[in-house]
N, C-alpha and C positions, 0 to 999 in steps of 0.2 A: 504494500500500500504506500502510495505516494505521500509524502511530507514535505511539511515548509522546506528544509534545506535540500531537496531536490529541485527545487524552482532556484537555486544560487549558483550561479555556473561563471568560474572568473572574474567574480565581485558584481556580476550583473543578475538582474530578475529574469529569468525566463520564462514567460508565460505560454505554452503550446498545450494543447487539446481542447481538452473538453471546457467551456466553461459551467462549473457546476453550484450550486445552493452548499451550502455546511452541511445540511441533512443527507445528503445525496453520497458522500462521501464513503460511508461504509458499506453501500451496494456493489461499490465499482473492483472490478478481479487486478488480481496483482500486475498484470502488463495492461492498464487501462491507461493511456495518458490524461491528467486534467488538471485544474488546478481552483482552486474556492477560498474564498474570500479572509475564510481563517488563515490560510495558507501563507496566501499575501501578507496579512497584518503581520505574522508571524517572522517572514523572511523580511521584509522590512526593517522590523526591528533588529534583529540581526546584522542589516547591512548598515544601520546606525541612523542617524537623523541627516546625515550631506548629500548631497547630489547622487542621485540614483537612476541607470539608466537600465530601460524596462525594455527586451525584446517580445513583440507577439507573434505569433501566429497560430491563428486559432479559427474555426468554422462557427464561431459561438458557440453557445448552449444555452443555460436559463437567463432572461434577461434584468430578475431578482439579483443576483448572484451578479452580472454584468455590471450595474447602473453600484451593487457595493463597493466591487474591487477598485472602479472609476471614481467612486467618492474618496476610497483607502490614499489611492496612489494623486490624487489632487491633493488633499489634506498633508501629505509628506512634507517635513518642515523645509529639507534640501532643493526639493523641487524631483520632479522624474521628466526624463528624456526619455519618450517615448518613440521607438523604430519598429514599424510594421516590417516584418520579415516576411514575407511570401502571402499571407495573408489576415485579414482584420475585418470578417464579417459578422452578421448579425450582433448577438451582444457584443461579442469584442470588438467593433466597431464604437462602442461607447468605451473602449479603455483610452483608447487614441485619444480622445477629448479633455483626457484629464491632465497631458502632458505640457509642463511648462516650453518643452521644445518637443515639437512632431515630426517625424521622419517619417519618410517610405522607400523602400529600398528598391532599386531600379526596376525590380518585377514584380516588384509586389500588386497586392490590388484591397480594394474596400470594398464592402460591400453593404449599404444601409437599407434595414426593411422596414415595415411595420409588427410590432411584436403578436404573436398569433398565439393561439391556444387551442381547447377539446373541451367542449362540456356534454354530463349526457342526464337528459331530463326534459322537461314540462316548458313548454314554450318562454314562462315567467323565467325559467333558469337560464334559458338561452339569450333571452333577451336581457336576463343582468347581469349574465359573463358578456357578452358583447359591450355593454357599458363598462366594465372594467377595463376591458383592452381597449378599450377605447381612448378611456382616461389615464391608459399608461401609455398608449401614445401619443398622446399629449405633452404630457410629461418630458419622456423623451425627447421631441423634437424640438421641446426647448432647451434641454442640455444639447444637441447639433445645433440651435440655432447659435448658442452666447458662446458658442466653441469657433463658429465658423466667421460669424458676422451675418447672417440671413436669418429673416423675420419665422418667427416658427410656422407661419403660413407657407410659406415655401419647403422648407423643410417636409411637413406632412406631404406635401406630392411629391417631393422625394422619395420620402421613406414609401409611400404606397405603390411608386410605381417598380420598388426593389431594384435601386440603381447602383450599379459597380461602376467602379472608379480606378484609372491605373494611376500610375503614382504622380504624374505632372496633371491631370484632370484632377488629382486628390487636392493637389497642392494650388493648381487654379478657382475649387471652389470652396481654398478658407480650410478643409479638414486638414489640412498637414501645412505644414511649415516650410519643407523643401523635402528633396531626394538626396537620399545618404549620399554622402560623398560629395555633391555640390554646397556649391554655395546661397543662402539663403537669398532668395530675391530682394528683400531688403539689401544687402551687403551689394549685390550684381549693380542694383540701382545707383548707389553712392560712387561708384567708377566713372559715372558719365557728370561732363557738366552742365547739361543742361535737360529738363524734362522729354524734349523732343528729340535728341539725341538716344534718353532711353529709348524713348516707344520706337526710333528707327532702329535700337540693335534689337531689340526682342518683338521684331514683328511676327514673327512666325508665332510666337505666342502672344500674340495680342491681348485676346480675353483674359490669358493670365494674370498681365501685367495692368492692363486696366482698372479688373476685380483688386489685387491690392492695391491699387492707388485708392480707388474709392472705399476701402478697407483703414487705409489711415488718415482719418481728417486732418491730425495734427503734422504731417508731414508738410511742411508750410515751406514748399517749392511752387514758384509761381512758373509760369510759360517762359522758356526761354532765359531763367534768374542762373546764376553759376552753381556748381554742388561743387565740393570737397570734399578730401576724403583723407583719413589721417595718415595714410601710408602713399598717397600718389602728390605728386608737387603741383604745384599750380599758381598761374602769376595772377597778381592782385592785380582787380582792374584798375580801369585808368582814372585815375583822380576827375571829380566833376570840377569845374570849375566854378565861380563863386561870382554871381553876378554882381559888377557894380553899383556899390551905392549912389541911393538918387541924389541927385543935385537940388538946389543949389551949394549947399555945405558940403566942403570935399573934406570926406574924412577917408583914416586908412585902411584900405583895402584887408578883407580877411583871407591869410593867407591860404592857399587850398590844402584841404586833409582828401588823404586818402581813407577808402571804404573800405570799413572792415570787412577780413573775409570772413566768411560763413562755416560757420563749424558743422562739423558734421551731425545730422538732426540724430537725434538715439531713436533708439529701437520703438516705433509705435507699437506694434504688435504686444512687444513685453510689457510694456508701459499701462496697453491698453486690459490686458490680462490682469496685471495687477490692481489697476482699478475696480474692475467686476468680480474678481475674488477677493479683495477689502473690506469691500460694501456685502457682500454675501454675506463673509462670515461674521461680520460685526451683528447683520441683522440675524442670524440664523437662529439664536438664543430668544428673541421676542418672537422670531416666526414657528417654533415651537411649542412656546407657551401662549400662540391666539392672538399677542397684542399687535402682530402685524400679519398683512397679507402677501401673500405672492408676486400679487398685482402691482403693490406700494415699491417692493425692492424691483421687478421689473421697469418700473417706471421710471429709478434715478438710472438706472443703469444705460435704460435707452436715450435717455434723451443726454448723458456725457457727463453727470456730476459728479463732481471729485469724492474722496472718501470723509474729507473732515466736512464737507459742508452736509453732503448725505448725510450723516450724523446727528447734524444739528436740524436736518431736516425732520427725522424719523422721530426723534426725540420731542420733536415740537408737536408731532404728528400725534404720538403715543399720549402726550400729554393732554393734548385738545381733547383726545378719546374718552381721559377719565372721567366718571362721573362728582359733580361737584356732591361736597358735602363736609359739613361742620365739626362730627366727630370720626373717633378712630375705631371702627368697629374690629376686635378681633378677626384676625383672621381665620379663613377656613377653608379645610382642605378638601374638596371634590376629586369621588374619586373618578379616574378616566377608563376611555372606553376599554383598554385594554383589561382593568382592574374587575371592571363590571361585567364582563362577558368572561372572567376565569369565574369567580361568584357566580354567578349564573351557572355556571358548569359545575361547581361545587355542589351548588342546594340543589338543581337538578337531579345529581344523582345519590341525593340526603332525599329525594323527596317532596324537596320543599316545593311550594307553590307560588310563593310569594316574591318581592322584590325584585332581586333580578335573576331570580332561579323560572321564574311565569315566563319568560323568553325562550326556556329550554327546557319545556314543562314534556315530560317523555322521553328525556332525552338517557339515552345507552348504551357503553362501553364500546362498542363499534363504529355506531354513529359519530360520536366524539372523537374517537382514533379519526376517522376518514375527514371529518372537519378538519382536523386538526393539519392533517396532510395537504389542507389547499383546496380542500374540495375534488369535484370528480376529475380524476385525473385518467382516464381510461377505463376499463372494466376490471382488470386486476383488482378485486378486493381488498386482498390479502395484501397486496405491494400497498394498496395505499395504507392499508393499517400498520403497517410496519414503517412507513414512511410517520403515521400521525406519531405514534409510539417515538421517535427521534426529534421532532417536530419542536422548534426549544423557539418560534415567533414572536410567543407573549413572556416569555421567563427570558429570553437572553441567552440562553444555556447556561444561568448563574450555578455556580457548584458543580457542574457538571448533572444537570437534572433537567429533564424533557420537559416539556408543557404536559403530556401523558403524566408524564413521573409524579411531577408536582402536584397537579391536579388530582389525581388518585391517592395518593397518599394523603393528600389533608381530608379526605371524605374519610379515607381511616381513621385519622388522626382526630377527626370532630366525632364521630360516630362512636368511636370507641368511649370517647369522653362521654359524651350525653349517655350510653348504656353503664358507666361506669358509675356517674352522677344518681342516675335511677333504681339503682341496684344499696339496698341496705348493708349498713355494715355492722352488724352486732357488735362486733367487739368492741366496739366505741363505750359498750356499757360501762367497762373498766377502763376506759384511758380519757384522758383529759386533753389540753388541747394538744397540737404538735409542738413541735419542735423543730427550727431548718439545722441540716449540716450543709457547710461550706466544701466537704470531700468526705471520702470514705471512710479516715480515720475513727477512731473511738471518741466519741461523745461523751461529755460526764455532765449528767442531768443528778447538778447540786443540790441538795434538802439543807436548809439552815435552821437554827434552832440553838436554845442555850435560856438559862434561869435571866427572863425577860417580865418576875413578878416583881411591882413596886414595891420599892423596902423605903422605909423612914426616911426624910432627911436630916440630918445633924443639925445640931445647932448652929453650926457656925454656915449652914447653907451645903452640906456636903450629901454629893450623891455618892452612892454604891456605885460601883462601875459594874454592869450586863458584861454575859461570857457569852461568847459568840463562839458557836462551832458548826462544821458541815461534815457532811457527808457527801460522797459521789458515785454514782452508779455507772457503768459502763452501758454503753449504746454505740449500735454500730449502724448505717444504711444498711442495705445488700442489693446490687442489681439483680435482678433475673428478667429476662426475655425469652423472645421465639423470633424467628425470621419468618415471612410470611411472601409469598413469590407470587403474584399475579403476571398468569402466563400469556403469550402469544394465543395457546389454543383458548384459554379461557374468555379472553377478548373478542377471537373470530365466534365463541360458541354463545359472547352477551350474556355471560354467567352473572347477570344481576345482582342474584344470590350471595357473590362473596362481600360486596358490603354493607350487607345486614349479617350474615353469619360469623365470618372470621373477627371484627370488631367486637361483636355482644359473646362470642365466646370469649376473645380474649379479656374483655372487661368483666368477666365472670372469675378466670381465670385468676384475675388481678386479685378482687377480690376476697378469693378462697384462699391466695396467699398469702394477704393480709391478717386474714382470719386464723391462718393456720397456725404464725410468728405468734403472734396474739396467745390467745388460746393452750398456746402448747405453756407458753411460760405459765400462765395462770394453773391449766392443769396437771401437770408437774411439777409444779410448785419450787419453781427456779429459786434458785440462788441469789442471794444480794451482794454485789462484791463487797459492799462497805464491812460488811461483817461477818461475810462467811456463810449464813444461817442461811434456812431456806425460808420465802415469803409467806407462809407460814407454820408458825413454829411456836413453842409454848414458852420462851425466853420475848415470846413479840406480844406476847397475850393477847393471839389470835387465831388460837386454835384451842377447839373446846375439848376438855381432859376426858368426856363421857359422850359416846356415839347418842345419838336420838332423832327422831324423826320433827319433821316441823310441826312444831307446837307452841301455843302463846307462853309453855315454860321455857321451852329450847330457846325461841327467839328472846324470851325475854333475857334470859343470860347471853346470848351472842350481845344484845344492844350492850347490857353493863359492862360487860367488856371495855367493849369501842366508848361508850362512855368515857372509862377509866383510863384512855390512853391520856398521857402526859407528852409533853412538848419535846421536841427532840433537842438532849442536850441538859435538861433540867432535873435539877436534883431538889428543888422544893416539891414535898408531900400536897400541895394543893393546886399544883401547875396542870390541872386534865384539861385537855382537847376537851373535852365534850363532843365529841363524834355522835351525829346522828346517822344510820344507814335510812336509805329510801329504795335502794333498789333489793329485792331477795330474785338471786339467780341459782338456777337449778338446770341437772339435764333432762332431754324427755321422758324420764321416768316417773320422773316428779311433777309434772306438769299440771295434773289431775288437781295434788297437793296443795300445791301451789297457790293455785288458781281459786280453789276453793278457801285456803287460809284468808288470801286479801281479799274474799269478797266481802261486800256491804249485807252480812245477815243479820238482821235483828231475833237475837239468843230468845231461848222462853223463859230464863231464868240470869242473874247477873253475873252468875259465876262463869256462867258459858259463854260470855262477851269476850270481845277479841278486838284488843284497844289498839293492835296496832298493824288491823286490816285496811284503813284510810293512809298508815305511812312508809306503806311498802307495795314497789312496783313487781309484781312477777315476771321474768324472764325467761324464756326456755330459748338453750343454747345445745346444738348438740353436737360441737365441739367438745361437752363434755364428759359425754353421757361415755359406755361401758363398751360402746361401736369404737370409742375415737380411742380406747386405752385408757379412757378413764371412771367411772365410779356412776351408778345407777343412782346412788343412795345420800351422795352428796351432796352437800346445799352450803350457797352463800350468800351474805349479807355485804353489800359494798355502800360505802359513802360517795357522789357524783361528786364534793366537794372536795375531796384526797385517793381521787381514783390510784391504784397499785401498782399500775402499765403506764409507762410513757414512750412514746411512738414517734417517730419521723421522717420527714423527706429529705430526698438529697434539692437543696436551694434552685428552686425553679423547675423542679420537678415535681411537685404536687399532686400528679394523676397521672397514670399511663399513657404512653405518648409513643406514635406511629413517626421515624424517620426513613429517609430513601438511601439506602443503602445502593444501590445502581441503579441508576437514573437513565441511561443512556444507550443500552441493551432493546434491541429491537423484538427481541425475542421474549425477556421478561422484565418486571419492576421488581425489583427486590428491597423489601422493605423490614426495618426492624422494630418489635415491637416491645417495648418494655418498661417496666416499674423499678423503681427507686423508694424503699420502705425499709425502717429499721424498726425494733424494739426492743426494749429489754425492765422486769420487773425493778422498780424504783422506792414504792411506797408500801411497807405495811397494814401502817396504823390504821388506815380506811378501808378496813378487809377482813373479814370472819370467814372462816369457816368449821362445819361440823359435819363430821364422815358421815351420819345421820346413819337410819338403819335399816 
């Protein structure tokens, strides 16, 4: 496969074959000749920012791809010397125009058309692919026109009637500059002295020499005036004489001066070039963003105004445009067509109806590939969807990622979310809010605490000084993922289904993992690093010394417990938390239990009341239950204000999130899909439990 530095040949651009689009590039076989637009930028860069001389020959190709390389190689800070080698038709016929100097080499030839295309469809389709090409040549024959010097009305009957050109007709009408090896008709000019003198050497080419004349206004050689030339000698004319002053009063005569001679005029041609690429690119920034027209920069150009006055024109122009007004209203940013029509392809195929997803209300995985490829490009289905799949239009091919790639992926990536969003997560029962890490490392999710009871103050104004101590638990992230491959076949077979399926599974996924980390610490009853012990434990006095079933006695002693828990750090006998629990969790075995403890029954007698069915939530978790590894008969009591579990993300990762892992693969998107969660048991004191029975 061809590369930028195969187009570098003896410090020069070579440009021969094919001219092709960036997308095109990975269809073409190892001995294909061609060369695309990356290509160029590419070798350019390479050859550095000075003078760069650019050989073609080439039959065209796509004229997309044509009308870029012609923008690449004008833009070039050195300038490009551009020499048609054998030949410069259809697109490549627009490279020739971008050269600050034109050649054509004694056999070569030009050949200019109208740009043509293939659609296949419903007469409305035919009739708005005919308007496009239409409006691209347009386009076009006003880049041949501000190239050559001819009004783009003439042009267009050019280009329709597909007229070649040998290299003195190239160079007679404006597309070229001269034939290699000669000398440029400007320079030929400057040898004679006088204007009648040229047209008698260069009769033979008459119309040539004509056409440049009326090509340079500024050449300010009158009929018959002398020329000069810096390398041929020439006698100064003859002094005028100096008519005498009138009489009566005889004053002295002024003695006679000779006329200067005439320097040789510079280069119109360069001059004039540089004028109209001045004025272009100053305006190309407001003609981008709307504040100016086409029309506006076509108009200084034609009628011959300079660049600084253009300027002060445009500026006056843009100003007058504004609408008046008193205050400064924030700005705001509207999004463009390009923005609006990827959205629309998004909610499209989310579903959505609305906004700018109603524009492409139906729209599916095929159909979008073939958009995406430029519309009907023949019958080949498959080529165009392989083509849409590459297609990088509205993305740039930023990252190395297709308009396919991108596109498809954030439908994961939103989809996944919203099923992730809808989907419950129990285990929040026991944890509190998160917590971000900055990287993977170990986390320590600090508990502070210390004898913080008000003691007397002294006479003389003296406080006790508070003991201040901590504790710290380790916590880590963990990644986990899966790679997810939307294929070629999946796309020719409009397999709708993968995105609703693969995102709500994997948001399921996410979840149960979260659930799992969770869970397992609680049901296991993890360890605390701060001290060894397990969360809970009968030194934590939150585990109950005698198994039992729920009961307003069991629970009654779980609360005294949690009650009785004191301040972490404190050694004064009156320092209790005061822990109240509200949630009672249990696994499905217990559920019955449960359920029936917190309800609201009114007992037939007092003894049988149940005072603290109004302050406890029933939960069933069956993480916990005797299926997961753990305990049918178990039951706990949590506080929601010192939940036992502390949990996190990795910073800016908050929820499982679809990236494009190859973007650029015609055959598939390969995508990764993954969560970022850690956790580890942190808190005791807010936590009971009783093996029950």
């Amino acid at each position: 496969m061809m590369k930028a530095t195969d187009l570098i040949v003896g410090g020069e651009l070579i440009l021969s074959g094919t001219v092709l689009l960036d997308d095109y590039v990975g269809y073409m076989w190892e001995e294909d000749v061609f060369f695309a637009p990356r290509m160029v930028r590419e070798a350019l860069q390479i050859l550095g920012e000075g003078p760069v001389t650019a050989r073609v020959n080439s039959g065209g190709g796509h004229v997309w791809a044509g009308e870029q390389i012609r923008a690449i190689l004008a833009a070039h800070p050195g300038g490009v010397t551009i020499v048609v080698e054998g030949l410069a038709a259809s697109a490549a016929s627009l490279l020739l125009m971008a050269g600050r100097t034109r050649l054509m080499s004694a056999g070569s030839q030009l050949m200019i058309h109208d740009p043509s295309g293939c659609v296949f469809g419903t007469e409305a389709d035919m009739r708005r692919e005919a308007d496009v090409i239409g409006a691209s040549a347009n386009t076009y024959a006003a880049v041949y026109a501000s190239a050559s010097g001819k009004t783009p009305e003439e042009m267009r009957e050019i280009m329709k009637a597909e007229t070649w050109y040998g290299p003195e007709e190239a160079v007679a009408q404006g597309f070229a500059d001269a034939v290699a090896g000669e000398e440029s008709p400007t320079a030929r000019l400057t040898r004679f002295t006088t204007m009648e003198a040229a047209r008698a050497a260069f009769m033979s080419a008459g119309a040539t020499y004509e056409r440049l004349l009326s090509r340079l206004p500024r050449l300010s050689i009158a009929k018959d005036a002398t020329m000069t030339t810096p390398t041929a000698q020439t006698t100064s004319p003859t002094p005028a004489p100096v008519p005498p002053a009138p009489q009566p009063a005889p004053v002295m005569a002024t003695p006679p001066q000779p006329a200067p001679a005439l320097q040789p005029a510079p280069d119109p041609v360069a001059a004039e070039r540089a004028r109209v690429k001045g004025i272009r690119e100053m305006a190309a920034p407001f003609l981008t963003s709307g504040r100016l027209m086409q029309a506006d920069i076509d108009a200084l150009v034609d009628d011959g105004t300079q660049v600084a006055e253009a300027g002060l024109r445009l500026m006056a122009q843009m100003a007058a445009a504004e609408a008046p007004t008193r205050s400064h209203a924030p700005a705001q940013i509207t999004r463009d067509e390009t923005d609006t029509r990827m959205e629309g392809m998004i909610g499209a195929l989310m579903k959505k109806t609305d906004g700018p997803a109603a524009d492409y209300r139906g729209l599916r995985l095929k159909r979008m590939a073939m958009d995406l490829a430029g519309g009907s490009r023949g019958y080949d289905e498959a080529a165009q969807v392989k083509r849409g799949m590459m297609a990088t239009t509205m993305t740039g091919g930023a990252l190395g990622v297709s308009d396919f790639a991108y596109i498809t992926t954030e439908v994961m990536k939103r989809t996944l979310i919203e099923a992730y969003n809808r989907r419950a997560a129990s285990w929040q029962l026991v944890t509190g809010a998160p917590i971000s890490a900055a990287d993977f490392r170990e986390l320590h999710a600090v508990r502070f605490g210390g004898d913080f009871q008000l003691k007397p103050v002294g006479e003389n104004g003296e406080y006790k000084q508070a003991r201040l101590v901590d504790e710290a638990e380790g916590l880590k992230v963990e990644r986990r993922g899966r790679t997810i491959n939307l294929t070629f076949e999946a796309v020719i077979n409009d397999d709708m289904g993968a995105f609703q399926r693969i995102p709500t599974e994997f948001a399921t996924a996410a979840r149960l993992m979260e659930a799992s980390m969770v869970w397992t610490l609680f049901r296991t009853n993890a360890k605390l690093k701060s001290d060894g012990k397990t969360l809970f434990h009968a030194d934590h006095g939150n585990l109950a010394a005698q198994a039992a079933a729920i009961s307003v006695t069991s629970v009654a002693a779980a609360r005294k417990a949690m009650w009785e828990q004191r301040a972490f750090g404190s050694k004064d006998s009156d320092d209790f938390l005061s822990i109240e629990p509200d949630r009672l969790i249990v696994p499905p075995a217990l559920e019955l239990p449960a359920m029936q403890f917190a309800a609201a029954i009114t007992p037939a007698k007092n003894a049988d009341a149940n005072p603290f069915s109004n302050s406890l939530t029933p939960s069933t978790v069956g993480n916990l239950g005797a299926a997961a590894g753990g305990s049918d008969t178990a039951w706990y009591l949590v506080s929601s204000d010192m939940p036992p579990i502390q949990h996190a993300y990795l910073e800016g990762y908050e929820a499982p999130t679809v990236e494009t892992l190859d973007g650029m693969n015609p055959d598939v998107v390969t995508m990764n899909a993954r969560h970022i969660f850690g956790a580890a048991a942190v808190e005791y004191r807010g936590v009971y439990k009783n093996a029950g029975q």
